[in-house]
N, C-alpha and C positions, 0 to 999 in steps of 0.2 A: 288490539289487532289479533289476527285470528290465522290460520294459517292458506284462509283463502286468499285474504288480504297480503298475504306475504310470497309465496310460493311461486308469482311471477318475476320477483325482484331476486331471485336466489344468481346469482354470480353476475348480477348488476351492479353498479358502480352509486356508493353511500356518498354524501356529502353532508357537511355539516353546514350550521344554519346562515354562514356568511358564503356560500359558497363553492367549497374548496372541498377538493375532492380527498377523502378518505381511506379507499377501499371499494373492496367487494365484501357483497354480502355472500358465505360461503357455507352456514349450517344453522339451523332452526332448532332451537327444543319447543318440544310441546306436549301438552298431558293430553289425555284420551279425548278432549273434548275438544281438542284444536286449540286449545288459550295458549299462548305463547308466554315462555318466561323467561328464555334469553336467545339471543341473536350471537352470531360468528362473524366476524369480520378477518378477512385477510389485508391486510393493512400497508400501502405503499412501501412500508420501509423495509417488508418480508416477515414482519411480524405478525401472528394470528392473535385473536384477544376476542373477550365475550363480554357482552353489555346486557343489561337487562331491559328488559320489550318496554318498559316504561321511556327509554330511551331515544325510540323511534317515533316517525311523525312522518305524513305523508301528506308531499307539498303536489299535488299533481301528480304527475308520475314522476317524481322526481322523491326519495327514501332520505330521508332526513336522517343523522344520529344528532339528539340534545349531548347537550356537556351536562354531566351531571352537576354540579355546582349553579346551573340556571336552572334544573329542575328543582333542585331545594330554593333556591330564592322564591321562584315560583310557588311554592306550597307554604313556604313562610308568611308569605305577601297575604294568598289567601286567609289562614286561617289565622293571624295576627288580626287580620281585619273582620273575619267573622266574629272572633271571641272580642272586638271591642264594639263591635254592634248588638251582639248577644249582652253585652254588662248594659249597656245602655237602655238597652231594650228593658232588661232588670230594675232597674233604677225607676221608669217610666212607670211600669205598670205596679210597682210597691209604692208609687205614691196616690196613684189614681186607686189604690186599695184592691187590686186585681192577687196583688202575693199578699200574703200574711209574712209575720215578719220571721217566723222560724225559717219558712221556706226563703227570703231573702240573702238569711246569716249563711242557710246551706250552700246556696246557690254561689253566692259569693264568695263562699270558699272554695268552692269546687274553681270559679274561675280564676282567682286567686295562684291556686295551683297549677293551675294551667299556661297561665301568665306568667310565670317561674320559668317552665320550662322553654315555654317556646321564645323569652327576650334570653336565655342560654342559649339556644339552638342560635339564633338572629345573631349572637355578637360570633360566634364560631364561623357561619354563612357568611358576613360581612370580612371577615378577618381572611377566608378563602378568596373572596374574591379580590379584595384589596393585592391579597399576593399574586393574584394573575392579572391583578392590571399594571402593579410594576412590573412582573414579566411582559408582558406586551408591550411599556413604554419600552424598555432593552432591545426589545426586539427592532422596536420601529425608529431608535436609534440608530443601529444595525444598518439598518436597512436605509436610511437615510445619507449615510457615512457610503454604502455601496454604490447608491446613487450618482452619489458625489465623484467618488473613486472612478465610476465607468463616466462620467461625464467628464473628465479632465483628462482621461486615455483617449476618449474618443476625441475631444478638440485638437489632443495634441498629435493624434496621425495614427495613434497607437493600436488603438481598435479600429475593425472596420463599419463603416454603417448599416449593415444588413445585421452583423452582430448586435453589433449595441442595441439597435431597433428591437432585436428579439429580446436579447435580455432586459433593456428598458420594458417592456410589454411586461415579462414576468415579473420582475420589483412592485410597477405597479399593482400590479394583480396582488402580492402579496402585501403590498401597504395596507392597500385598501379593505382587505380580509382585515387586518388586525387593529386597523381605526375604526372599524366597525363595530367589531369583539369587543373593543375598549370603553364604544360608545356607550354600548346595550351594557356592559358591567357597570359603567359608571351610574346610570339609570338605575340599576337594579340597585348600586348599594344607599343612593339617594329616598329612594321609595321606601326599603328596607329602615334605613335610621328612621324615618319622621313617621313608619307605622307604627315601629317603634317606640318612641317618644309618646305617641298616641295612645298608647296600652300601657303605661307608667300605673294611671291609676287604676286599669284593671281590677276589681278581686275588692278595691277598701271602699268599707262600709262610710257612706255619707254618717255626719252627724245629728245625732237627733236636735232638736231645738226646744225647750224646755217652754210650755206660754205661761207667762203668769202674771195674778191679775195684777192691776193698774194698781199703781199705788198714791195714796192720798197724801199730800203734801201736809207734813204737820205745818200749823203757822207759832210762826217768831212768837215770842213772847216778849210787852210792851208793845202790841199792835191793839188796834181798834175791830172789832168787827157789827155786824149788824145781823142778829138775828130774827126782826119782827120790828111789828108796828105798833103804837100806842092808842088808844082807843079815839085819843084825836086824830090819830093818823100820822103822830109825828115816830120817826123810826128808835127803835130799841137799841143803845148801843151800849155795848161791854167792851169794859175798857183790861186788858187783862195786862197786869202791872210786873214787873222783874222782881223778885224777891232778893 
């Protein structure tokens, strides 16, 4: 994004990707050249705070912020999976004799090492979001327990129905935000383990296979065999005896 693309959304109201509103957006950085490298937010709870433009996404007119833990699964996703298409790709073309094998041992070191870092990076990502999906089950306990609590006031006289109606409306609002969150994490760390799993052998060199030639059966000794024919035509046979 650029700061044309941005400059109308300046003290517009952000939301994030389930919905729910954020903030405003309240100050721009940007180099000489209009590239954007971080955003300002004034934040519902009176808090200000800064994200980086990688952050943002633009659904319509409506100003997206990502969670940053969905950008990194995001980048993981991809490049787990580039680098296990790329070995693959490796593999294919040193058999079809397209690599020579110096360049295979290199190649595959290089992914090797690459394949290190990024199933580190993957269990770290995965371990993030895990903790924000138990945070969200808590929540949505929470919130189910509230549920409960304003539906036993309201039966019993206690709350009135214009109340509860409103505050029923916000719970669900806010269910629905965080079964959603929980969905899309759930997804991401499912994807994440079995790209995972899938880049295991990354980087290790196949075995060579050794051909070698066919081997001729000695024969037993105390067997018969025939080597030729007699000038009558009748067959040659050597009898080879056990010592």
């Amino acid at each position: 994004m650029n700061m044309n693309d941005l400059r109308k959304f300046v003290g517009k109201t952000v939301k994030d990707p389930y919905g729910k509103d954020l903030g405003k957006l309240v100050g721009i950085t940007s180099n000489i050249k209009g590239e954007i490298s971080d955003v300002s937010l004034e934040l519902y709870n009176g808090d200000f705070a800064s994200f980086p433009s990688k952050q943002l996404s633009l659904n319509g007119m409506t100003l997206i912020l990502l969670y940053d833990w969905a950008i990194e699964a995001e980048e993981l996703t991809r490049e787990l999976d580039l680098l296990r298409r790329r070995d693959q790709a490796l593999n294919e073309l040193t058999v079809s004799g397209d690599v020579n094998e110096a360049m295979y041992e290199q190649l595959k070191e290089q992914f090797r090492q690459a394949r290190d870092d990024l199933l580190k990076r993957s269990d770290g990502a995965i371990q993030k979001l895990a903790e924000r999906a138990q945070m969200l089950d808590e929540k949505v306990k929470v919130i189910q327990s509230l549920m409960a609590n304003n539906k036993m006031h309201y039966t019993s006289g206690e709350i009135a129905e214009d109340g509860y109606n409103l505050a029923n409306e916000s719970i669900q609002n806010g269910l629905r935000h965080f079964l959603s969150e929980k969905k899309n994490i759930d997804e991401q760390i499912n994807g994440l383990i079995a790209l995972r799993d899938s880049a295991e052998d990354v980087g290790i060199q196949t075995k060579k296979t050794e051909t070698k030639s066919p081997q001729v059966p000695e024969e037993p000794a105390g067997l018969t065999k025939t080597i030729g024919l007699t000038k009558t035509g009748g067959p040659i046979v050597v009898v080879r005896m056990q010592p």
